[in-house]
C-alpha distance (Angstrom), angle and dihedral (degrees) to the residues before:
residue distance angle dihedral
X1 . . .
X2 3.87 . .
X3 3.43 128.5 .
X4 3.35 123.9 -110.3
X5 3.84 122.7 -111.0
X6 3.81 98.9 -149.0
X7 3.99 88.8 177.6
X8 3.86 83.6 53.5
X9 3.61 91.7 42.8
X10 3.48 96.3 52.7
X11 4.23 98.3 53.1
X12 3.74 84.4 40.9
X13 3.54 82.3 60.3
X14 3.97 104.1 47.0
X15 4.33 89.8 43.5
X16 4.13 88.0 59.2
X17 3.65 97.4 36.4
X18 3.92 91.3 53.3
X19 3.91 83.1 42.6
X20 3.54 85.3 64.9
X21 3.79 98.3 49.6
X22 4.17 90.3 -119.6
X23 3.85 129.3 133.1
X24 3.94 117.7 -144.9
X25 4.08 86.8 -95.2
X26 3.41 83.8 56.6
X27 3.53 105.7 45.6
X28 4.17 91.0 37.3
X29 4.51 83.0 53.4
X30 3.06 90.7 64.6
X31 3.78 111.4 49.8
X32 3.49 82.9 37.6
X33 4.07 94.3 -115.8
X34 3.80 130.5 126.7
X35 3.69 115.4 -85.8
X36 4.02 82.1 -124.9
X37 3.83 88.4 63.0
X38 4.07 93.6 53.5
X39 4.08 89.3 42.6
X40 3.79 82.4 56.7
X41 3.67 95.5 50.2
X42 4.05 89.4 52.7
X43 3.60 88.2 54.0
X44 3.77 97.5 57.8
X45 4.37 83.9 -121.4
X46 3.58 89.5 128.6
X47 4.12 136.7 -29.2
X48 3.68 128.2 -120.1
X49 3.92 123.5 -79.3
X50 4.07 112.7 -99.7
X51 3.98 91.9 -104.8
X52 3.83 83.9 67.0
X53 3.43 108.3 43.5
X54 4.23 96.0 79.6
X55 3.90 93.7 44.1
X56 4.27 88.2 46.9
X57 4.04 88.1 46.2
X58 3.85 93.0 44.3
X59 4.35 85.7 45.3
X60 4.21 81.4 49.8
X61 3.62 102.6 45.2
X62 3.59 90.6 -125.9
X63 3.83 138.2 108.0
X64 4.21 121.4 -98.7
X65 3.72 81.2 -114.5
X66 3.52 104.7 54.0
X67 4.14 83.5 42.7
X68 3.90 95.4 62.8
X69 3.83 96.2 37.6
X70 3.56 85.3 48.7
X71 3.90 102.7 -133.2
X72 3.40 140.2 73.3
X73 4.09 111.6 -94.2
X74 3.54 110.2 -123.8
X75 3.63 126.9 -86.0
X76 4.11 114.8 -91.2
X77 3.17 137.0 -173.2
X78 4.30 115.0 -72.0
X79 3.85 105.1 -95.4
X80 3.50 129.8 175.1
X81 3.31 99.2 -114.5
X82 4.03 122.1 120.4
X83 3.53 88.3 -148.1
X84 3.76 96.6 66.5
X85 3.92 101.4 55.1
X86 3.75 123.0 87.6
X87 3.86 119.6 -77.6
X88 4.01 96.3 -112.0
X89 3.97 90.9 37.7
X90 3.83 84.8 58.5
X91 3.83 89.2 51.2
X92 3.81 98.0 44.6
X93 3.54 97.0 53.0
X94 3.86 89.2 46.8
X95 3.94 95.0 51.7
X96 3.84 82.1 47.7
X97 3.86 86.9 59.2
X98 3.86 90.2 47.8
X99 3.72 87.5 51.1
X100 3.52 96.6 52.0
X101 3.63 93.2 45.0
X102 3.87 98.1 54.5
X103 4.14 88.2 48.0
X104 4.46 83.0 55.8
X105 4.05 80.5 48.1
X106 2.95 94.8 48.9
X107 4.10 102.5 50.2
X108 3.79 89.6 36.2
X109 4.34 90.6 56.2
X110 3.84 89.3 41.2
X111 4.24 95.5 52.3
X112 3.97 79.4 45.9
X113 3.71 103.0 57.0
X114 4.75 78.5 37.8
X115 3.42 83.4 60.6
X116 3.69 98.4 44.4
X117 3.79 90.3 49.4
X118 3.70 89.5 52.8
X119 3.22 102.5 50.3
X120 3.83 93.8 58.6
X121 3.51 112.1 -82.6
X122 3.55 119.0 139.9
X123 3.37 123.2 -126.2
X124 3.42 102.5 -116.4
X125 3.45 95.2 58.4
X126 3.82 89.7 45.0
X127 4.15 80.2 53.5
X128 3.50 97.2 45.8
X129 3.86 102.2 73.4
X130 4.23 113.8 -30.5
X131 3.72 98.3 58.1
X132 4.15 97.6 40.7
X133 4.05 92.0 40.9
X134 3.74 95.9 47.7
X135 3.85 85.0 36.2
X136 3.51 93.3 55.8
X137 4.18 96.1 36.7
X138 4.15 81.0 57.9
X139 3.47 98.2 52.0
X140 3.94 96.6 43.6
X141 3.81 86.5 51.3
X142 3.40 97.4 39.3
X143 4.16 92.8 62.3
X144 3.49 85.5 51.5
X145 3.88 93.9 56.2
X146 3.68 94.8 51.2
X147 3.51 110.8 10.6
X148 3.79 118.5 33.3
X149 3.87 112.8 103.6
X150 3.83 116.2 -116.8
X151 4.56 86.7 -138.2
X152 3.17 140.6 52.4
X153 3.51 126.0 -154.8
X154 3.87 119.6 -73.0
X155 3.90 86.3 -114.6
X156 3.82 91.8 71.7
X157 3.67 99.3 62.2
X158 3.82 94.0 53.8
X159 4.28 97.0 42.0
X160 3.77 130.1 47.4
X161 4.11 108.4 -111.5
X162 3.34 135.1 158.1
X163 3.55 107.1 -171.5
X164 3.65 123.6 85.4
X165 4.01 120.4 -173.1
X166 3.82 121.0 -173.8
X167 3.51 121.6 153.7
X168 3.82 106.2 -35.4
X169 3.70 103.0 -22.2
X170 3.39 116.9 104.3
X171 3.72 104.1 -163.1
X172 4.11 115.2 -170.5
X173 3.76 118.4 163.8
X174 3.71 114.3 172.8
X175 4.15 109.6 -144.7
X176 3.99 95.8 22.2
X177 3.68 123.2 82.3
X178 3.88 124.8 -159.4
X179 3.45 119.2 -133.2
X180 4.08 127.9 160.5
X181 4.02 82.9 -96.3
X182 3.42 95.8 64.5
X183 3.17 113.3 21.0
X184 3.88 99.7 78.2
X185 3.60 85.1 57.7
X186 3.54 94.3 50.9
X187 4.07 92.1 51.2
X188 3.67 89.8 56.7
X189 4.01 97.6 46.4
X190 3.60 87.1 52.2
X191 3.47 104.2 48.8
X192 3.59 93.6 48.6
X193 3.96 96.0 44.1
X194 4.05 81.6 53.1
X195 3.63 106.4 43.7
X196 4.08 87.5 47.4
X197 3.32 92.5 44.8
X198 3.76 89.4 57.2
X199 3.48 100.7 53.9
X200 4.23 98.9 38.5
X201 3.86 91.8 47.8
X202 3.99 95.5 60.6
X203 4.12 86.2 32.2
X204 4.07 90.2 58.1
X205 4.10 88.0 48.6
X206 3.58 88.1 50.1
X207 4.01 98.7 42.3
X208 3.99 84.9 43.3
X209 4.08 94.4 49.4
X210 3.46 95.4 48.9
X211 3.68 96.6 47.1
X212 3.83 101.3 40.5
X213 3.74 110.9 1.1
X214 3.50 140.4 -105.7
X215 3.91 95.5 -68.4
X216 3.95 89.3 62.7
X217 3.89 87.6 53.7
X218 3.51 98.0 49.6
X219 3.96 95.0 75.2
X220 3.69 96.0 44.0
X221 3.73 106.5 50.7
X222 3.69 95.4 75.6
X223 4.12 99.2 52.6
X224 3.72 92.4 40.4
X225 3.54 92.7 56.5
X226 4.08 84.3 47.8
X227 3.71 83.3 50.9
X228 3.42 96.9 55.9
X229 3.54 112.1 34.1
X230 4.11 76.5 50.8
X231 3.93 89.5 57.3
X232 3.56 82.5 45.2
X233 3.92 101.3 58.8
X234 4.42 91.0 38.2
X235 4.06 86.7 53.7
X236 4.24 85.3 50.5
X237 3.87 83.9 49.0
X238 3.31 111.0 38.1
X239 4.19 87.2 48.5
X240 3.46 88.6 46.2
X241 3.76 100.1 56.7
X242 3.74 93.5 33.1
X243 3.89 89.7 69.8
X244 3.88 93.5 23.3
């Protein structure tokens, strides 16, 4: 493995930051650092910690390779690959995915609980526990498509916590800590436990009605949703410690 140049690092460092139009403050606000910690960085006194490197090369437009050689690789032909785009590109065009696949959700749960209505049901039963919980599974996922932050303060990867607050959510789960490694991870198993969830727990009412009636329904709705917002919290766990 090479060395690292921290000299080279450092100047690498100041040419993209001024690039970017940011002062040290700026730059140190951001990945939520002292501005003393980024000056040492330009100097080539010492180099970030690993949890910072991704959120620095996504703030840079440039890849964690690039950042520790300190220069940009030369330009190659355009290749499929994933691996070959910029850091943040990579990132964009996945949160566009996650958009687009809550807006499917979305439609797909609303034509359910249409169907549901058509065929009979009556709206307060509808109101009672489908519509709120796949509702509520939508709207959880749904600030994770477009709103959840990909870091987490630089104070998470060097202390245990396991409570995350962005915006509204309040998230607190006792035995799992969040740290930038995991927490990416975590995002993504939660959104997709959510967003599914949304869509199969309307579908099974509506498979279930139209095979055995309402009155079978009834006394399943309850412990599926158990079930699932169970499978739910294990895939947030299991993700969690897997990269913890």
């Amino acid at each position: 493995m090479e060395q690292i140049d921290n000299q080279k690092f450092g100047a690498f460092l100041i040419a993209l930051r001024k690039e970017k139009g940011l002062t040290q403050k700026q730059l140190a606000d951001k990945l939520f650092v002292s501005d003393k910690a980024v000056s040492k960085w330009e100097r080539g006194a010492s180099i970030p910690n690993i949890g910072l490197l991704l959120p620095l090369a996504q703030l840079l437009d440039v890849t964690v390779s690039e950042l520790l050689r300190g220069e940009r690789e030369p330009l190659q032909p355009p290749t499929p690959k994933e691996s070959s785009l910029p850091v943040l590109a990579v990132l964009r065009r996945r949160k566009r995915g996650w958009m687009a696949a809550f807006c499917l959700c979305l439609a797909a749960a609303s034509a359910e609980i249409l169907l549901l209505h058509r065929l009979g049901i009556r709206r307060d039963a509808l109101g009672q526990v489908v519509l709120p919980a796949s509702a509520l599974f939508l709207l959880f996922g749904g600030w994770f498509c477009f709103f959840a932050r990909d870091l987490l303060p630089g104070y998470y990867d060097t202390n245990k916590i396991s409570f995350v607050s962005q915006g509204f959510l309040r998230l607190n789960l006792p035995g799992l800590s969040f740290h930038n490694g995991n927490w990416r991870p975590v995002c993504t198993a939660i959104k997709a436990a959510c967003l599914s969830t949304a869509v199969l727990y309307p579908l099974f009412c509506l498979i279930t009605v139209c095979l055995w009636g309402i009155d079978r329904w009834t006394p399943l709705e309850k412990p599926l949703l158990v079930l699932f917002s169970a499978a739910l919290l294990l895939a947030v766990y299991k993700t969690g410690k897997k990269y913890g």
